[in-house]
C-alpha positions in Angstrom: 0.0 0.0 0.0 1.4 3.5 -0.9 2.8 5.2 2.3 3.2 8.7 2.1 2.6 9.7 5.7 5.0 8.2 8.8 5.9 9.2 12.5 9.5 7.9 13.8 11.9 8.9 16.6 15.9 9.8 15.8 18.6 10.5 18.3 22.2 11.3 18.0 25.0 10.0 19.6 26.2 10.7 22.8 29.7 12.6 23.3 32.3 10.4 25.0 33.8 11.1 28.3 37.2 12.8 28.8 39.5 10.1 30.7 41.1 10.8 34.0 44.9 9.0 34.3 48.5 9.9 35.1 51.8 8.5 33.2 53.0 5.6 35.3 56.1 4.3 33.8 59.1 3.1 35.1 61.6 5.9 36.3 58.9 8.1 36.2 57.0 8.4 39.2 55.1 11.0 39.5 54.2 11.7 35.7 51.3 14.1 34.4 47.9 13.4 33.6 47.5 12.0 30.3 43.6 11.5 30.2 42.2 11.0 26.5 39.3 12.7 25.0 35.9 11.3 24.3 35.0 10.9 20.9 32.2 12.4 19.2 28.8 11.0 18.4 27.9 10.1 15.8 24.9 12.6 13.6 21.5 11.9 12.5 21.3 12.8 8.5 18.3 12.3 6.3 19.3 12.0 2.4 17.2 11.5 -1.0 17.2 8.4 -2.4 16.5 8.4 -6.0 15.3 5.0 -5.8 12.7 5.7 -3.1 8.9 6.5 -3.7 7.1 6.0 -0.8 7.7 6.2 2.9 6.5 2.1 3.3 10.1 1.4 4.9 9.4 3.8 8.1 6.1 1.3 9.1 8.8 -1.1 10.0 11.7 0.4 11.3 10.7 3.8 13.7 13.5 4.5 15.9 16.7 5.5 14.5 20.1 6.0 16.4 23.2 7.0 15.9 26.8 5.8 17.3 27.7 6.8 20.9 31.4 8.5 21.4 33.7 6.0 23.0 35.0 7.0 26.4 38.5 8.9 26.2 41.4 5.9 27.5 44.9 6.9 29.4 48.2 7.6 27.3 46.8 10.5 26.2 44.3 7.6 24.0 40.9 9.6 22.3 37.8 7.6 22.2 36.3 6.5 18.9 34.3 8.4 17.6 30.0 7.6 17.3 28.8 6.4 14.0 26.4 8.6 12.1 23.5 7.6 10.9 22.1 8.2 7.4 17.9 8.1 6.9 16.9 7.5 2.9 13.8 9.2 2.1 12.4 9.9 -1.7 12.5 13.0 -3.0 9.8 15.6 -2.1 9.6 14.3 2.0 9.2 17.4 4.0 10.4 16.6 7.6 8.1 18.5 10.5 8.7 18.5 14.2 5.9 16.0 15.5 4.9 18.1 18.3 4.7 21.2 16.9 4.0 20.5 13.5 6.5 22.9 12.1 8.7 22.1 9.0 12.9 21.3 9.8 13.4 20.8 6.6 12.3 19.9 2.9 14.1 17.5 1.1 13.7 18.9 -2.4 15.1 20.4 -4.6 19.0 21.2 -4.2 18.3 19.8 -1.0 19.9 16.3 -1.4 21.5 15.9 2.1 20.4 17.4 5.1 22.4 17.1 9.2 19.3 17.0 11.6 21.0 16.0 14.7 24.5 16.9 15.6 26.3 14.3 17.8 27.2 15.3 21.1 31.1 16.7 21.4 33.1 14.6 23.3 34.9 15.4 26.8 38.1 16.6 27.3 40.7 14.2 29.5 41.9 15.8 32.8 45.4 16.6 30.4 43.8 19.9 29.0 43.7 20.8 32.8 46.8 20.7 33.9 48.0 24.8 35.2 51.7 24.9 37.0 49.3 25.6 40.7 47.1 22.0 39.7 49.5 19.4 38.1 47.1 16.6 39.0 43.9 17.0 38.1 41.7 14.7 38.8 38.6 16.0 36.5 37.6 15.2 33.2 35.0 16.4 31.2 32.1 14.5 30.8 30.8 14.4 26.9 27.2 16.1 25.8 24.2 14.8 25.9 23.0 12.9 22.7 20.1 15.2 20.9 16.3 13.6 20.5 13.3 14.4 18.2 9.6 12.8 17.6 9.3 13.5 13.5 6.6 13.7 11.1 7.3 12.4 7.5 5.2 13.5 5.0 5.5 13.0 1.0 4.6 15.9 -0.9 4.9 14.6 -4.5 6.3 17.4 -7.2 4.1 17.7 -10.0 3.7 20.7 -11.9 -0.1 19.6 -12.1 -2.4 18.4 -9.9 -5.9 16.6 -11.3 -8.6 16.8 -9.1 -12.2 15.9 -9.5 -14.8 14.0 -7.9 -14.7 9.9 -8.4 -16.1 8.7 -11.9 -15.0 11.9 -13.6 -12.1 10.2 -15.7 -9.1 11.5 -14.3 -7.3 8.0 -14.5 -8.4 7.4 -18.2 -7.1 10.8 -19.2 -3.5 10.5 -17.5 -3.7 6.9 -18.8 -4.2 8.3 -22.3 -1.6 11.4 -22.1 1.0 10.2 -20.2 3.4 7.0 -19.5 1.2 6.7 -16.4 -0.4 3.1 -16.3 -3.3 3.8 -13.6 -5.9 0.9 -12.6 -9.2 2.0 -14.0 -12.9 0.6 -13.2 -16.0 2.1 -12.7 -16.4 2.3 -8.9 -15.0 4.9 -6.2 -11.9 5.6 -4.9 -10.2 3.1 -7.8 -7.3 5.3 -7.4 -5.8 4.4 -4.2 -2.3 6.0 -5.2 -1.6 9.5 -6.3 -0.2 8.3 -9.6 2.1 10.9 -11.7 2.8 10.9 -15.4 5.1 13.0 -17.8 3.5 14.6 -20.8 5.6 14.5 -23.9 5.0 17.3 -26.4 6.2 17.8 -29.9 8.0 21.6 -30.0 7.5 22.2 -25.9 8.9 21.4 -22.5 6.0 19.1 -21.3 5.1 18.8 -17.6 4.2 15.7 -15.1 0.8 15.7 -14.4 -0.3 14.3 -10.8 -4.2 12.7 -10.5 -5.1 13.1 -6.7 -7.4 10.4 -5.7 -11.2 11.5 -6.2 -12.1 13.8 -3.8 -15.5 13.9 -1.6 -17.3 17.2 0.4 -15.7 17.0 3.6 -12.2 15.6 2.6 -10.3 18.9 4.3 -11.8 17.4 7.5 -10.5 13.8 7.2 -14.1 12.2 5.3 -13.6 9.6 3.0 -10.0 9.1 1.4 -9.4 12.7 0.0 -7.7 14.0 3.4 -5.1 11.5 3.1 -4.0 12.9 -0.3 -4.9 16.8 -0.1 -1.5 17.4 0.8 -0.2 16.1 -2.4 -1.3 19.3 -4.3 0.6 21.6 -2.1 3.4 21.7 -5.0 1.7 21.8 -7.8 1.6 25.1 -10.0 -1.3 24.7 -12.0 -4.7 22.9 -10.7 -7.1 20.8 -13.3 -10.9 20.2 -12.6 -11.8 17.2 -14.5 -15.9 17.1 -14.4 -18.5 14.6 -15.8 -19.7 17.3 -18.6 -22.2 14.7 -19.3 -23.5 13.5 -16.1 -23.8 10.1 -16.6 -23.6 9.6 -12.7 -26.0 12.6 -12.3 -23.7 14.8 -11.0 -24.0 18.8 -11.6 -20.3 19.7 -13.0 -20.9 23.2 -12.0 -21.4 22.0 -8.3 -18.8 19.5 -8.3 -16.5 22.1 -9.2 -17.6 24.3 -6.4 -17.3 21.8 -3.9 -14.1 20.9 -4.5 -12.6 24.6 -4.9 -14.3 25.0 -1.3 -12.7 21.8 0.1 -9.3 23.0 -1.1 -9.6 26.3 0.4 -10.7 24.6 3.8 -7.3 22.5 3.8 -5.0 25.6 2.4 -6.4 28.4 1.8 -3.1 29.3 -0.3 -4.9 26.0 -2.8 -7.7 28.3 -3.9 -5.1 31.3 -5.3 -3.6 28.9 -7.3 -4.2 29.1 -11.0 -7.2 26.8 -12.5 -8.5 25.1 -15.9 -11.5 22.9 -15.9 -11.7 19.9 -18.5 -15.0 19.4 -19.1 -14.7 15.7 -19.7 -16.9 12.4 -21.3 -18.8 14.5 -24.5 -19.0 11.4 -26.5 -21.6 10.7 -24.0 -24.3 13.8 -24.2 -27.1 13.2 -25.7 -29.3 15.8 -24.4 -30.3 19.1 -26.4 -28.7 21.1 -23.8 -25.2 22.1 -24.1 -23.7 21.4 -20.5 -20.3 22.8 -21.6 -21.7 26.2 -22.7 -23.1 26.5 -19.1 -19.8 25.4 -17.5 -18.0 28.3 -19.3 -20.7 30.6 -18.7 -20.0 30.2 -15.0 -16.5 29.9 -15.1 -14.9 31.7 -18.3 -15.8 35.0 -17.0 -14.2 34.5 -13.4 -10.9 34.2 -15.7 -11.0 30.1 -15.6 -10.6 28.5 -18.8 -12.9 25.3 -19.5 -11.7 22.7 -22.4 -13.9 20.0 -23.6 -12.5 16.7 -24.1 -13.4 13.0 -24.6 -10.4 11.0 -22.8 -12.1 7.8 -24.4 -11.8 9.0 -28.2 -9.1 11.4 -27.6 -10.8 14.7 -28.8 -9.6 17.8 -27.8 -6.8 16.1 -26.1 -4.2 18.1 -27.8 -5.8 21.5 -27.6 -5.7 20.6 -24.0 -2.4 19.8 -23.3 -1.0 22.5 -25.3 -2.7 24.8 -23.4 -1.8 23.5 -20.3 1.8 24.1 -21.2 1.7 27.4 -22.2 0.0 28.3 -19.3 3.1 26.7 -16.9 4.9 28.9 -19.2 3.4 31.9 -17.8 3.9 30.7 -13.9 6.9 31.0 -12.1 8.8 27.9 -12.6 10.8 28.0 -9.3 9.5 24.9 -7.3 7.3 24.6 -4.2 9.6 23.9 -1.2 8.5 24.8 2.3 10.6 27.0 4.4 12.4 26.2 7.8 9.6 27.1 10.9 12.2 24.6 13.4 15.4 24.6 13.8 16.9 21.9 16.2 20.4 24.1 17.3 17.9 26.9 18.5 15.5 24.2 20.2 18.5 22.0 21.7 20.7 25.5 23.2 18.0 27.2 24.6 17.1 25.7 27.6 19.4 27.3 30.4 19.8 30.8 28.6 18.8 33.6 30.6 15.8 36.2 30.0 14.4 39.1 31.3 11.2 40.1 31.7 11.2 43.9 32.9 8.6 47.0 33.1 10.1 50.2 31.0 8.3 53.0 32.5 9.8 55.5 30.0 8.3 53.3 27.3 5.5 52.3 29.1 5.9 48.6 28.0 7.1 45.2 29.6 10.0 43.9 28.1 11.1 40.2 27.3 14.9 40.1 26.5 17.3 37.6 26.5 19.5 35.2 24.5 16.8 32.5 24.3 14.0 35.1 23.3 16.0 36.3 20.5 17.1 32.7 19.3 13.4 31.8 19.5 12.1 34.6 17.8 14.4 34.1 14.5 13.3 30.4 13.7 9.7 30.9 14.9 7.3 31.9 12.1 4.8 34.2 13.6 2.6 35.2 10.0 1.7 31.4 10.5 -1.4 29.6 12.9 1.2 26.9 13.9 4.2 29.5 14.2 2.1 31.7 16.5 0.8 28.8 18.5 3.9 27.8 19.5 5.0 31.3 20.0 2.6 31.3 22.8 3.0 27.9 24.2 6.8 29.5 24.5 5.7 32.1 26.2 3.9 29.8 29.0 5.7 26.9 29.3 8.9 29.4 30.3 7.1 31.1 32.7 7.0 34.2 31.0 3.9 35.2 31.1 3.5 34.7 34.9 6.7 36.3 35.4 4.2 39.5 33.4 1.1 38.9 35.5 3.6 39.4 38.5 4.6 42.3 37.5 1.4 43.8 37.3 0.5 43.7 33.9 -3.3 44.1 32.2 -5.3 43.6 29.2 -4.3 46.1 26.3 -0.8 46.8 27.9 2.3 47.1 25.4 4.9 44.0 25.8 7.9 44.4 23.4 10.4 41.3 22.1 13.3 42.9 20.4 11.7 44.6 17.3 8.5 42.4 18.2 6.0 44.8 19.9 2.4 43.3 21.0 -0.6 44.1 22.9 -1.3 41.8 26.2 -5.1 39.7 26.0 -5.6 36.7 28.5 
């Protein structure tokens, strides 16, 4: 089954620890310390693997972990250092913080290798602490801590379009008939169980890779039917494709069809309904009715600026029209790909911890003021324009005590508290 989805744990290696030991050799008595260091441990790195299309490996293996540093040894010996591990993923896998929910990384792109987790540094042997008033130290330093996330994987496939349509429409027949795509197609819903991609080959022109995102159903964006599961496999596409029933042979209205599903993309991203649109008014070897249910398509759509084509993916007319169209439209969108930015950065998260703050009243301001190493490391890997960014902004906020440490200073509803050249207006 197609696995595009997974949870797993990673966790770096621990930091060996420095070695405390003096030179005993023969004639030599009373030699120095010559404790060795520990070694390093070993890193947690995620990589693309060309060969890779799904996330099925992670549903048997969920905890990964590097190498710990070996202990530092006398005669001055290092530990060996932790091996690192490295994760394979396919390209496209955008790596969140499972708590959270905010993206560490995107693994697409130019993106081919990625260090999540550092290893932990290893301790220095008591021999770096030898001064001329202590020349027999007996400390060593022990090594850091090895570093721990929960992750989300997720598979966002890259496609520059994305079909979408309720089941029955003919989505699977048309990539089946444009494309090297080799779809299983039958007459019942949710055939496609796989968002399956295909490369359009043109004569004169670039072509493009089409992706058909299993039929859709009202209420996908809230997890009915199978839609939710494959919503976020639009996300990257740059051009979306409405393939309706023009003739109705289920009884469907095209027109609502197409309204519902606009409405179920908004409700998952709202960025989804901005993207640009073309509706393929599909199955016209199959209207028999005097009415023209494609002139009533493009009289709703055509003069909200979306284009509707009429094909027959059966017999192949109006294919071409279609697809050339398609590609001179990609021509007119910015061809850069779809990668989503940083919101969590694990050196921030993993070095905050024991920083100082300060949380002070500025009467010449009039404002309460948050400073502080770990408030400023915060606030430049937290994205506050986002819901999830903010959200975690304030769970910050609470879980350090911060907003007590306000309360008991006096503060009220509508008061001014400034971050750095963050300034914000106090509600409970």
């Amino acid at each position: 089954m197609f696995a595009d989805c997974a949870k797993i744990y990673v966790k770096s290696g621990k930091g060996g620890d420095g070695h405390v030991s003096f030179r005993r050799e023969k004639y030599v008595p009373n030699g120095g310390p010559d404790g060795g260091d520990g070694g390093t441990g070993g890193s947690v790195y995620f990589e693309v693997d060309e060969g890779l299309n799904t996330l099925a490996d992670f549903r048997h293996t969920r905890k990964y972990s590097a190498g710990n540093g070996e202990n530092g040894n006398k005669r001055n010996c290092s530990g060996k250092n932790g091996e690192d591990i490295v994760i394979k993923v396919p390209e496209g896998t955008v790596i969140k913080e499972a708590q959270s929910g905010q993206v560490i990384t995107d693994m697409s792109g130019e993106n081919r290798r990625f260090l999540l987790l550092s290893g932990g540094k290893g301790g220095n042997g008591n021999q770096h602490y030898a001064t001329s008033t202590m020349q027999a130290p007996r400390y060593a330093q022990p090594g850091q801590p090895a570093q721990e996330l929960e992750l989300l994987l997720e598979l966002k496939v890259i496609a520059d379009v994305g079909l979408v349509g309720f089941p029955n429409v003919g989505k699977s027949t048309f990539l089946s008939k444009v494309t090297n795509a080799k779809p299983k197609i039958a007459n019942y819903h949710f055939t496609t169980l796989n968002p399956n991609l295909g490369v359009v080959d043109l004569e004169d022109a670039k072509g493009f890779v089409i992706a058909d995102i299993p039929g859709l159903i009202e209420g996908a964006s809230e997890g009915v039917g199978l839609g939710h599961e494959f919503l976020r496999h639009i996300e990257r596409t740059k051009l979306i494709v409405h393939i309706v029933d023009a003739a109705s042979t289920e009884g469907r209205d095209p027109i609502e069809d197409i309204y519902a599903i606009n409405k179920e993309l908004e409700s998952y991203n709202v960025d989804l309904a901005q993207r640009p649109q073309m509706i393929v008014a599909n199955k016209i070897d199959m209207i028999f009715s005097q009415d023209d249910p494609v002139a009533k398509i493009k009289d709703e759509f055509e003069p909200k600026g979306i284009p509707v084509y009429a094909i027959s993916a059966i017999s192949g007319q109006g294919l071409r029209d279609l697809l050339y169209a398609i590609n001179n439209t990609l021509e007119t969108i910015d061809s850069k790909l779809v990668v989503f930015e940083q919101e969590f950065f694990p050196e921030y998260h993993f070095n905050t911890e024991n920083e100082p703050f300060t949380v002070v009243y500025d009467e010449d301001e009039d404002a309460y003021v948050v400073e502080g190493a770990r408030i400023e490391k915060m606030l430049s890997y937290t994205n506050l324009e986002s819901e999830k960014g903010f959200k975690f902004f304030q769970d910050f906020l609470k879980d350090n005590g911060i907003l007590k440490q306000l309360e008991q200073l006096g503060i009220e509803e509508g008061d001014t508290v400034r971050m750095y050249g963050l300034s914000f207006d106090y509600y409970k």
